[in-house]
N, C-alpha and C positions, 0 to 999 in steps of 0.2 A: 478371234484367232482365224486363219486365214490356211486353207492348202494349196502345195502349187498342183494344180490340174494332174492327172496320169493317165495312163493307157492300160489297158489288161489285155490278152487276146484266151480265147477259152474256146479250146480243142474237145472235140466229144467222141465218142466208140469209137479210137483206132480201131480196136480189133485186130490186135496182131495175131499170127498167126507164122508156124514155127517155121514155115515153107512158102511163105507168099511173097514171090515176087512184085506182085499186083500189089500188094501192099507193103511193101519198103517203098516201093516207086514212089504213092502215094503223101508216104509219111517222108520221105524226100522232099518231096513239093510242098510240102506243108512246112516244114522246117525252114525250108529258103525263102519262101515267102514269107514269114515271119521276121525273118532275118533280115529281111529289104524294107519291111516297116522304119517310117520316121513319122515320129520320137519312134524309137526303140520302145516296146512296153514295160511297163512294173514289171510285171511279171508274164510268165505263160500259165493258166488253171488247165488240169487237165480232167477230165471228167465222164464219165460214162463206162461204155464195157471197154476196157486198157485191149482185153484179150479176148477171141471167140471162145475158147475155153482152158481155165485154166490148165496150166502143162510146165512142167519147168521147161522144158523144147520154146515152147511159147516167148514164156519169159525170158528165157536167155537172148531171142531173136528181139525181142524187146529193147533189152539193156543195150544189145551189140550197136541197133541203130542207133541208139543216143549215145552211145559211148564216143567223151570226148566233147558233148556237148552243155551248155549252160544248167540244159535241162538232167541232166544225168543224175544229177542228186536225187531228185522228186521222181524221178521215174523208176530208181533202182526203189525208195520209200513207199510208192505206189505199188507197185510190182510186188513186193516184198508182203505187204499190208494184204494184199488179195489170195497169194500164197497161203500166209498165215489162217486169213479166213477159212482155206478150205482142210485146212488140215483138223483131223477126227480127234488127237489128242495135245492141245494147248499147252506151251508150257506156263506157267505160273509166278508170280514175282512173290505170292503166300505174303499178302498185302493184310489178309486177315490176323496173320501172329507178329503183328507189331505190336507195342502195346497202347495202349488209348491214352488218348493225350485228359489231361482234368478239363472240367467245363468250365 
């Protein structure tokens, strides 16, 4: 069996940040030249610190610049996911009171 070749491109610490104009400019640049790649990639992997420090402020400037873009899915997923980690009290899916399946 045989695949046909692909491309990936893998982003690391944006580091957003809730008031950087420095960096939207940035994450601009990044985004268009991405865009200008041929073949077009699989996908885009995003990876590292997303945010200097968690903050919904943060995050919201996060989402806004990808809003509308390919990547919007995984970044709101990402975003979300980091969120969640910081929060003190989890909610629960109570994965424990199902009942056990026979062996």
């Amino acid at each position: 069996m045989s695949f046909a070749p692909f491309t990936f491109v893998q982003v690391s610490d944006s580091h957003a940040r809730a008031n950087g104009a420095e960096w939207r400019a940035r994450v601009t640049q990044i985004l268009a030249a991405i865009a200008q790649l041929r073949p077009s990639p699989a996908f885009v992997l995003h990876t590292g610190d997303l945010m200097d420090e968690p903050s919904a402020e943060a995050a919201q400037a996060h989402r806004a610049l990808f809003a509308g873009s390919p990547f919007n899915f995984l970044v709101n997923l990402l975003c979300g996911l980091i969120a969640y980690c910081h929060q003190p009290k989890k909610p629960s899916l109570h994965l424990d009171a199902l009942p056990q399946l026979p062996a």
